[in-house]
Structures are given as structure tokens and as C-alpha cells.
Backbone as CSV, one residue per row, in Angstrom:
resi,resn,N_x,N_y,N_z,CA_x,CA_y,CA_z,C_x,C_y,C_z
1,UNK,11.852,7.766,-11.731,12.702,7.137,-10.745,12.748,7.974,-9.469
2,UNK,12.810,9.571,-9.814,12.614,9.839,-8.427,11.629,9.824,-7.793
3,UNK,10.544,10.097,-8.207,8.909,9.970,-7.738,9.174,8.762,-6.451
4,UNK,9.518,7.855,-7.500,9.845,6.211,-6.731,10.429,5.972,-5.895
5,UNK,11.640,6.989,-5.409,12.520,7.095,-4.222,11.695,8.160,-3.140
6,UNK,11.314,8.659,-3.740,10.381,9.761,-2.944,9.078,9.646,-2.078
7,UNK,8.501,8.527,-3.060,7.497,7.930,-2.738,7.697,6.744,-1.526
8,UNK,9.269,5.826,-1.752,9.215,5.119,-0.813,9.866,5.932,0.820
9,UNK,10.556,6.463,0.206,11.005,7.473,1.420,9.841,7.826,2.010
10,UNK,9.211,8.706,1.909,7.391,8.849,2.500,7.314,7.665,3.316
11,UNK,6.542,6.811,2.872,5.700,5.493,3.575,7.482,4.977,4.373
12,UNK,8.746,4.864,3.775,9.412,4.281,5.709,9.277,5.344,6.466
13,UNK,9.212,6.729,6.301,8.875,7.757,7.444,7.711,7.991,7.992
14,UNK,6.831,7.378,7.303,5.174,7.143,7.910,4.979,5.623,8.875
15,UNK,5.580,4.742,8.177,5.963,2.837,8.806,6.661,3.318,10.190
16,UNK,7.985,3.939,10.346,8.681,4.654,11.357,7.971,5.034,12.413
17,UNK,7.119,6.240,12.377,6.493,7.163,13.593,5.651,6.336,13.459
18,UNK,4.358,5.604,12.899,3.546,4.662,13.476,4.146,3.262,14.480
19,UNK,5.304,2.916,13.999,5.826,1.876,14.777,6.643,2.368,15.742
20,UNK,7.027,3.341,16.088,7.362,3.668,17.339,6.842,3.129,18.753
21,UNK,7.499,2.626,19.935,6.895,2.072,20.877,5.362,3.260,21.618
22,UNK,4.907,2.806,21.581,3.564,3.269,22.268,2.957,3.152,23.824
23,UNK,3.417,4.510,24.616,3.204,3.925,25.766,1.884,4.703,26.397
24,UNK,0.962,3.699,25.829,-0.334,4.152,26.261,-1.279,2.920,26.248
25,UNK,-3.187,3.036,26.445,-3.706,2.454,26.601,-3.982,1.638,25.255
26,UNK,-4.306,0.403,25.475,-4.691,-0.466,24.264,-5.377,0.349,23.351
27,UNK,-5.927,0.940,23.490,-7.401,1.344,22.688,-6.156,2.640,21.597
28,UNK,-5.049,2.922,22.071,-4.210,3.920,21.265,-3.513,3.233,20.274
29,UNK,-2.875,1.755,21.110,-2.133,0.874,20.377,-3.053,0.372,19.360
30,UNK,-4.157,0.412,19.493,-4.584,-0.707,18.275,-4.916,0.331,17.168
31,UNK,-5.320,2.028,17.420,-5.563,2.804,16.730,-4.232,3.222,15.323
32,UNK,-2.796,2.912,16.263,-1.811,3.114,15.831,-1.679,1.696,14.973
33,UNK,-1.940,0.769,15.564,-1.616,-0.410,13.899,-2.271,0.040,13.027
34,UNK,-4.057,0.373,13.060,-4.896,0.170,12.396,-4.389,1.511,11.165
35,UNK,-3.920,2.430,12.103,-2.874,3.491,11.320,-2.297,2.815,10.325
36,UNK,-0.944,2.207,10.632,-0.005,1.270,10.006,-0.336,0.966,8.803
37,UNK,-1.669,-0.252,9.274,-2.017,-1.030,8.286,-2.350,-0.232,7.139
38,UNK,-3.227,0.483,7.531,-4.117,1.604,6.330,-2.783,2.116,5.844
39,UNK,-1.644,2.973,6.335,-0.301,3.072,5.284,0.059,2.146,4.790
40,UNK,0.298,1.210,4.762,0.800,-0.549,4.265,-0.009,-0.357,3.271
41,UNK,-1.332,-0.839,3.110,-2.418,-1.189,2.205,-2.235,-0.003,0.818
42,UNK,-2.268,1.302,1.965,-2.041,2.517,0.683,-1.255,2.335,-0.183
43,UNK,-0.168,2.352,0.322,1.314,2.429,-0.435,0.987,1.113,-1.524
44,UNK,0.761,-0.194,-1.210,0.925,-1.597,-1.886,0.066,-0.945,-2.909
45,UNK,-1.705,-0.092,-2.696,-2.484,0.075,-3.758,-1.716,0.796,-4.544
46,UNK,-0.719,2.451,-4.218,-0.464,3.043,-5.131,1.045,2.551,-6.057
47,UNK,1.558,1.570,-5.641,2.584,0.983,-6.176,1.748,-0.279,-7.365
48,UNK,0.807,-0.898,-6.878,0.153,-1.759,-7.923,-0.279,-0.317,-9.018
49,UNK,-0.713,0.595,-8.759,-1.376,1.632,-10.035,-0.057,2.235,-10.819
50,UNK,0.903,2.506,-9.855,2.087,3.059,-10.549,3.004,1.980,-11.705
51,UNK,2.181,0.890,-11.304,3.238,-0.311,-12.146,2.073,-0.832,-13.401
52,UNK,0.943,-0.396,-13.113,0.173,-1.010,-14.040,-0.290,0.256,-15.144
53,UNK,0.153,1.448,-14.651,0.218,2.458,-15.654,1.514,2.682,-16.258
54,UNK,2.729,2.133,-15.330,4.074,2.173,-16.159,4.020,1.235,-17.657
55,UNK,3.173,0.041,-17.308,3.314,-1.023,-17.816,2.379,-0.681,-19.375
56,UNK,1.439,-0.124,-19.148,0.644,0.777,-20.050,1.257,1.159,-20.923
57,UNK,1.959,2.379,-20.354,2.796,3.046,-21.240,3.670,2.321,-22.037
58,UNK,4.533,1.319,-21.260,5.649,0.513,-22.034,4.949,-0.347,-23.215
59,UNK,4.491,-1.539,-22.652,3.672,-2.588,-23.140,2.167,-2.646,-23.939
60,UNK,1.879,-1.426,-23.642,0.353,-1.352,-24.018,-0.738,-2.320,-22.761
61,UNK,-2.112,-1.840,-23.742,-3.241,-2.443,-22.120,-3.091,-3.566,-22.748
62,UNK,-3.023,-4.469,-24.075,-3.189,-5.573,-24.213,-2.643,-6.533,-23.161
63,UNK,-0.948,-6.388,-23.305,-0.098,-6.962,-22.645,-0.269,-6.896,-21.212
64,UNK,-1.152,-6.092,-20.501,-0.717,-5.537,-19.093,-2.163,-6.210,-18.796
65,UNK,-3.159,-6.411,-19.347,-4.162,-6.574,-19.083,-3.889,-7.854,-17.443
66,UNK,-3.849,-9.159,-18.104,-3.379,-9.877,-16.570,-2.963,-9.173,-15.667
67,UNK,-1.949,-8.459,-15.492,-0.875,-7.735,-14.438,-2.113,-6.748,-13.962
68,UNK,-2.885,-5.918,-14.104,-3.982,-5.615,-14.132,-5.015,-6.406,-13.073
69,UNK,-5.355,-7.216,-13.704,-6.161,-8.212,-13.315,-6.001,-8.873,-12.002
70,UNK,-4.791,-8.938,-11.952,-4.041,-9.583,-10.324,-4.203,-8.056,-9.460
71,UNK,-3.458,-7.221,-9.897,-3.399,-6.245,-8.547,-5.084,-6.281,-8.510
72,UNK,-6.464,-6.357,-9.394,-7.336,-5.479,-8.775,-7.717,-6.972,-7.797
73,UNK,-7.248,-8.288,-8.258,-7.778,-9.332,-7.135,-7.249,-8.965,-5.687
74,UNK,-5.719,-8.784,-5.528,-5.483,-8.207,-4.654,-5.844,-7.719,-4.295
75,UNK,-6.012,-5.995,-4.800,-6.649,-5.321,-3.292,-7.873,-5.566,-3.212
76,UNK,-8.485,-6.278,-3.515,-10.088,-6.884,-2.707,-9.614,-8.046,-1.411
77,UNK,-8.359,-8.611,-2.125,-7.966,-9.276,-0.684,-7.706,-8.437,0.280
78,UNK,-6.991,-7.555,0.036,-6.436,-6.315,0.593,-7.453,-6.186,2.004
79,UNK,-8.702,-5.660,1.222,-10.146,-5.156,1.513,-10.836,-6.329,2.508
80,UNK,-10.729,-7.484,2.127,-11.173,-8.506,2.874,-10.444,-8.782,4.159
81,UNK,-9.292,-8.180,4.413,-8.078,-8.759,5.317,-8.304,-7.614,5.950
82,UNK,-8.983,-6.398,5.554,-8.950,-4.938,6.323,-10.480,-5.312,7.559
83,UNK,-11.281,-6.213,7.006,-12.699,-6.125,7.150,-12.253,-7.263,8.552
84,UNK,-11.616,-8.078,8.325,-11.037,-9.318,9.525,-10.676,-8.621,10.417
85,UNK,-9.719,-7.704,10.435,-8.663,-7.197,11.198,-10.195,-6.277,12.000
């Protein structure tokens, strides 16, 4: 549980100083989303691994297997939405 408070604490203090107003040239601003995003994406990947190894532990791989199965579809969407951008 604390990991989990710790962990989200991190990424809003990383979300924070990236979203800060930016007063510079485009080419900084878009460096600073592309920042963002890549924290966004991180955090969502290591929260899908932290829940699908919690789930492990609790449930076993049988049970978790689906739950599994979705986060890894996700982050290929993830991956596909990184490749657009």
C-alpha cells in the first residue's frame, strides 16, 4: 500500500512540472507533452504489471490470465497511439 501511495505521488509530481505553463518556442512545448505522454503511458504500463502480479499472487496465473491478456492488448494500443502522436 505504500509503494502505491508513493508510486502515485511520483507520477502527480512528474504530471505537475511537465504541465506547468511553458513559455517558449513550439518545438519545447511539444517536447514537454511528448514528456507527459511518455510519463502517462509509463505509469498506466507499471500499474497494469503491479496489478497483474498482485493478482498472481492472490488468484493465481490461471485466474489472472484474461486480466493479463487485456493490459498486454492495451499497451500495444498504448504503442500505436504513441506512433500517431
Amino acid at each position: 500500500m505504500l509503494m502505491k501511495i508513493l508510486f502515485i505521488t511520483f507520477i502527480l509530481m512528474c504530471v505537475g512540472a511537465v504541465s506547468l505553463p511553458i513559455k517558449a518556442d513550439d518545438s519545447l512545448k511539444q517536447k514537454a507533452e511528448e514528456v507527459g505522454n511518455d510519463v502517462k503511458r509509463g505509469s498506466k504500463n507499471a500499474t497494469r504489471k503491479v496489478k497483474d502480479e498482485t493478482c498472481e499472487l492472490v488468484h493465481g496465473k490461471m485466474e489472472c490470465a484474461g486480466q493479463k491478456t487485456k493490459h498486454s492488448i492495451q499497451k500495444g494500443a498504448d504503442k500505436v497511439e504513441d506512433a500517431i502522436d
